[in-house]
N, CA, C and O atoms as a GROMACS GRO file, in nm:
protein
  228
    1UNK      N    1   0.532   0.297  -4.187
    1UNK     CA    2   0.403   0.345  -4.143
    1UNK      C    3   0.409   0.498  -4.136
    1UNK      O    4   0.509   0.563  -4.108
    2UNK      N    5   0.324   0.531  -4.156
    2UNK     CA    6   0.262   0.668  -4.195
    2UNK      C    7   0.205   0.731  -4.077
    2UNK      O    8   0.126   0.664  -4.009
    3UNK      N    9   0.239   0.875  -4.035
    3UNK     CA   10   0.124   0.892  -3.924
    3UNK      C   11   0.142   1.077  -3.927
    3UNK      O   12   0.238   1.150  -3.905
    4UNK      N   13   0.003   1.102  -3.964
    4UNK     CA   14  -0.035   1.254  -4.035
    4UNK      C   15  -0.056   1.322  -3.916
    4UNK      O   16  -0.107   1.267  -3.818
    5UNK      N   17  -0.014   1.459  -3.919
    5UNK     CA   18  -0.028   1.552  -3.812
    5UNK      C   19  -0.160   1.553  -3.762
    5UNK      O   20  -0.174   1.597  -3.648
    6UNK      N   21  -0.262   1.514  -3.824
    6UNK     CA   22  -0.421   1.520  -3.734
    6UNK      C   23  -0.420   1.368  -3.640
    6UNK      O   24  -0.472   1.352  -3.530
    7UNK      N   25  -0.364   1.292  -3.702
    7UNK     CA   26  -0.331   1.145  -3.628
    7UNK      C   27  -0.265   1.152  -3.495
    7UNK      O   28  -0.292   1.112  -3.382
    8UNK      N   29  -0.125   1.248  -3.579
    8UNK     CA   30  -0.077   1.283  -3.398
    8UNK      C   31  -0.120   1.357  -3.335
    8UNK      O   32  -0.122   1.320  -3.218
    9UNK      N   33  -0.165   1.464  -3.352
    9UNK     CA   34  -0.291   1.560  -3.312
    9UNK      C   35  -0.340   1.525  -3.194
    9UNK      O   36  -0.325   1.579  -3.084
   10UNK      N   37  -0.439   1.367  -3.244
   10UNK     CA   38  -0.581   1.337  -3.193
   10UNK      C   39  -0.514   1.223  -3.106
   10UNK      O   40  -0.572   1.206  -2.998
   11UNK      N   41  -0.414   1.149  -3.126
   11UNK     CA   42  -0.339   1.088  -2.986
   11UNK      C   43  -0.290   1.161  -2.876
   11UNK      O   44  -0.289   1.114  -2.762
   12UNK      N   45  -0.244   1.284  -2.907
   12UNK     CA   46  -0.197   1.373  -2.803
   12UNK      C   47  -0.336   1.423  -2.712
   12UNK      O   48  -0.332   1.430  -2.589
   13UNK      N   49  -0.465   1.457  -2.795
   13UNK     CA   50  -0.553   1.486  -2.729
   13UNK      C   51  -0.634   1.379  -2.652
   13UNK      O   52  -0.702   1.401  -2.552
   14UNK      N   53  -0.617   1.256  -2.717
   14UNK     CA   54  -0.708   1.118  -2.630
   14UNK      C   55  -0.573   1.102  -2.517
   14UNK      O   56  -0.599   1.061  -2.404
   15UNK      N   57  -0.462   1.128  -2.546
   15UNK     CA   58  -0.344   1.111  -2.420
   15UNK      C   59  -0.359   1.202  -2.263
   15UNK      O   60  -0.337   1.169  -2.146
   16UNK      N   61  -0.412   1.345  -2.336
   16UNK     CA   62  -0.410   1.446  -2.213
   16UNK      C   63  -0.609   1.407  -2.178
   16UNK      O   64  -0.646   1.360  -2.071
   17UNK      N   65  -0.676   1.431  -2.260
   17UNK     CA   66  -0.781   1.419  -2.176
   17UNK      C   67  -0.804   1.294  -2.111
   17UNK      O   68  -0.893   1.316  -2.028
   18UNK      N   69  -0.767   1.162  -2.106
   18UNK     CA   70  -0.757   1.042  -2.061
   18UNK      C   71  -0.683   1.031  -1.897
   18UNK      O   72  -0.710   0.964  -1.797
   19UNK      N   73  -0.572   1.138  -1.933
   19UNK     CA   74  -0.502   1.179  -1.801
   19UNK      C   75  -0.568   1.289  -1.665
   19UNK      O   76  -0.564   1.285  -1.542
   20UNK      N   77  -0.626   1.379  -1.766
   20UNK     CA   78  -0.766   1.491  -1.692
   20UNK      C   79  -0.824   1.390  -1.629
   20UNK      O   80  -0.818   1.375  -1.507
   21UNK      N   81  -0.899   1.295  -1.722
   21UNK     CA   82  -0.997   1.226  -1.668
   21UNK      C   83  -0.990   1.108  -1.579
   21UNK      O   84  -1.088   1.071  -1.514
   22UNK      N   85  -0.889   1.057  -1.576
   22UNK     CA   86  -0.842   1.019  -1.478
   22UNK      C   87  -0.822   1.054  -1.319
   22UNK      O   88  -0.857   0.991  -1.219
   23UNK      N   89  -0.742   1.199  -1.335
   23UNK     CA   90  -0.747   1.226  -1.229
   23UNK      C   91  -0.872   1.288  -1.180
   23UNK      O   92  -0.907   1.272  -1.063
   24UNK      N   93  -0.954   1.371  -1.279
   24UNK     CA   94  -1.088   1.391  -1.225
   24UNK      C   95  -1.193   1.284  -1.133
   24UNK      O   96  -1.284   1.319  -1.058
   25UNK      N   97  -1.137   1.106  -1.175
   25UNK     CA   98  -1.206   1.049  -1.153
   25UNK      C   99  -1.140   1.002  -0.990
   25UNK      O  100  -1.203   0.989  -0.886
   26UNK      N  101  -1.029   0.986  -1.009
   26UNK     CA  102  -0.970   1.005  -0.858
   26UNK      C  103  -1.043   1.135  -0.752
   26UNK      O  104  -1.096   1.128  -0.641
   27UNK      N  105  -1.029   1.196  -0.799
   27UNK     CA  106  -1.059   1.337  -0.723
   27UNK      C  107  -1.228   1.318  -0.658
   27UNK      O  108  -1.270   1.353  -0.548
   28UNK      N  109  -1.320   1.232  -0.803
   28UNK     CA  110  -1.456   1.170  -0.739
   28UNK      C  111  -1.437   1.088  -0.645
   28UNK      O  112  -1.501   1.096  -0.540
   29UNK      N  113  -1.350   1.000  -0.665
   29UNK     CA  114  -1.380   0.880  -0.573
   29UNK      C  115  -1.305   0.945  -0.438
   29UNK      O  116  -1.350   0.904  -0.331
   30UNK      N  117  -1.221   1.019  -0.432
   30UNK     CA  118  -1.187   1.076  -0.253
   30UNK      C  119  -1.245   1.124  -0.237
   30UNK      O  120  -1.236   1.135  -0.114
   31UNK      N  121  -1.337   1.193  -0.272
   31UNK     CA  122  -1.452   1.223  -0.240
   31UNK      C  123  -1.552   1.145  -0.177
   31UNK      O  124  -1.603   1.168  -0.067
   32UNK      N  125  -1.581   1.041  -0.262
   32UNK     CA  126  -1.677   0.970  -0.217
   32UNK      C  127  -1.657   0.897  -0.086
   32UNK      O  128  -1.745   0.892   0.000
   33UNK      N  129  -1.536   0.840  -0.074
   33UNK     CA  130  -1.504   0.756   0.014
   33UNK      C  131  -1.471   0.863   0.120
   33UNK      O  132  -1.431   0.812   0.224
   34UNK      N  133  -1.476   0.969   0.120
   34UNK     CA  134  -1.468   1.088   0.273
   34UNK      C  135  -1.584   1.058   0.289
   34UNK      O  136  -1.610   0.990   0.388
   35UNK      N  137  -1.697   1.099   0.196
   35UNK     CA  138  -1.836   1.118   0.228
   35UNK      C  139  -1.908   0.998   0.314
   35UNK      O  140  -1.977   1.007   0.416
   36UNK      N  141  -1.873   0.889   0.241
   36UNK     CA  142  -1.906   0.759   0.313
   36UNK      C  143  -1.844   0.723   0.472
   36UNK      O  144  -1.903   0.650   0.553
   37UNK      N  145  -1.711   0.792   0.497
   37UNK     CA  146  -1.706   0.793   0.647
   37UNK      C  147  -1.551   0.702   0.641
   37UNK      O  148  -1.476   0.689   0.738
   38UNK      N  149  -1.525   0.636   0.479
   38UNK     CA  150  -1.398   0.587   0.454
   38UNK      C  151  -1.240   0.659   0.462
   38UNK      O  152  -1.208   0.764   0.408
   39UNK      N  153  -1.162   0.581   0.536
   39UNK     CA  154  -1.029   0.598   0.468
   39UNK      C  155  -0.994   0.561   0.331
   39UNK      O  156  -0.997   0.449   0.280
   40UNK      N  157  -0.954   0.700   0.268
   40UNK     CA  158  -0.913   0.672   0.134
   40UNK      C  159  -0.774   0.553   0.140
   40UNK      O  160  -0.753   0.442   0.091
   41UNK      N  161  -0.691   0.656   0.238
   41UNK     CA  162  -0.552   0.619   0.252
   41UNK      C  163  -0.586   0.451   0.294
   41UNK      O  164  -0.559   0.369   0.206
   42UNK      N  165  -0.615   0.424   0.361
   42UNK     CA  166  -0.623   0.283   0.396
   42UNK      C  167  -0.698   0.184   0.300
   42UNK      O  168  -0.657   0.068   0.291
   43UNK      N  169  -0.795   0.221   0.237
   43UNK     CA  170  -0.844   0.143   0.095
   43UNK      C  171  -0.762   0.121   0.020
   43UNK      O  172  -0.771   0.017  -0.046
   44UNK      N  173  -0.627   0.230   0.000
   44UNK     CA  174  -0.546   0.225  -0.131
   44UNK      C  175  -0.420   0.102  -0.070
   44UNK      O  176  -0.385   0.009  -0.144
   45UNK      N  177  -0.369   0.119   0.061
   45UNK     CA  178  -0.314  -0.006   0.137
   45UNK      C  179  -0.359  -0.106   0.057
   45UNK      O  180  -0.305  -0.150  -0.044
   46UNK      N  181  -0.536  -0.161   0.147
   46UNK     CA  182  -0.550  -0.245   0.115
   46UNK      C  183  -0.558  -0.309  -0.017
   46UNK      O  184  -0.530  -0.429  -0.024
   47UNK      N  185  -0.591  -0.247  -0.117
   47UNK     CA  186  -0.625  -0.254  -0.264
   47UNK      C  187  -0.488  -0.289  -0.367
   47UNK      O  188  -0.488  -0.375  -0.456
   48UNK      N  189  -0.378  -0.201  -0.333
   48UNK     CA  190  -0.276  -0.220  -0.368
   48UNK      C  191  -0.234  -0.332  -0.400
   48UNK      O  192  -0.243  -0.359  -0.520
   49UNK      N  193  -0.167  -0.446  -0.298
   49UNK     CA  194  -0.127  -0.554  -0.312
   49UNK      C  195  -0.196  -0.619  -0.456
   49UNK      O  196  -0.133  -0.658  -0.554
   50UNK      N  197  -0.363  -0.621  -0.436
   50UNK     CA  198  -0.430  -0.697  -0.631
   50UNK      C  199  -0.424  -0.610  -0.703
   50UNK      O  200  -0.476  -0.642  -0.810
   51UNK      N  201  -0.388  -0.518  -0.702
   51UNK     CA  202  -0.391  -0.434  -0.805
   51UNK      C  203  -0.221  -0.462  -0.865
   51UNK      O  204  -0.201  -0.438  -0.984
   52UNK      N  205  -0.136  -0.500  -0.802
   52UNK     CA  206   0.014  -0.528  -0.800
   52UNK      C  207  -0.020  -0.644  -0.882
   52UNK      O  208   0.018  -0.650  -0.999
   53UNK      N  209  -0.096  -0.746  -0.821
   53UNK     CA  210  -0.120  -0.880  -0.886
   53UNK      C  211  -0.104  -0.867  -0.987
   53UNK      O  212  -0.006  -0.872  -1.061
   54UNK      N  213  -0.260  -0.840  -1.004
   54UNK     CA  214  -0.317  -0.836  -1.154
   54UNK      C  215  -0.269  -0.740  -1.276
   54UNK      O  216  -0.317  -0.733  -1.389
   55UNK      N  217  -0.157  -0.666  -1.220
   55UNK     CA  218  -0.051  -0.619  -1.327
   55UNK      C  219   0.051  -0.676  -1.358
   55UNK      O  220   0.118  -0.630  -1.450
   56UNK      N  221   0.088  -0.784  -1.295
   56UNK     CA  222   0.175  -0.815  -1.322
   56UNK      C  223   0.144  -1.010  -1.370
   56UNK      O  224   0.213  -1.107  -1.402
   57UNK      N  225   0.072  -0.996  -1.360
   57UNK     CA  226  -0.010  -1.148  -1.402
   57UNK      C  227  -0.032  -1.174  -1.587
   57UNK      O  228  -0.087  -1.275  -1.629
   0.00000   0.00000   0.00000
């Protein structure tokens, strides 16, 4: 298999902006959940455990 410098290019760039955007999207949601009057820290507790699940399922 074959894979041309614009190929690797454009994986490196869907790799880093995927990661930006990610954390940008974290950065929304603590946000949101301050605004709402939520513990972030304690959502991620609770959430954790299915999120463990369903990765490993």
């Amino acid at each position: 298999m074959s894979v041309s410098c614009a190929t690797a290019a454009d994986i490196a760039i869907q790799t880093v902006s995927g990661a930006v955007g990610g954390a940008l999207g974290n950065m929304a949601d603590r946000r949101m959940e301050k605004a709402l009057g939520n513990d972030a820290e304690k959502e991620d507790a609770r959430l954790e455990p299915q999120l463990i699940k369903d990765v490993s399922d």
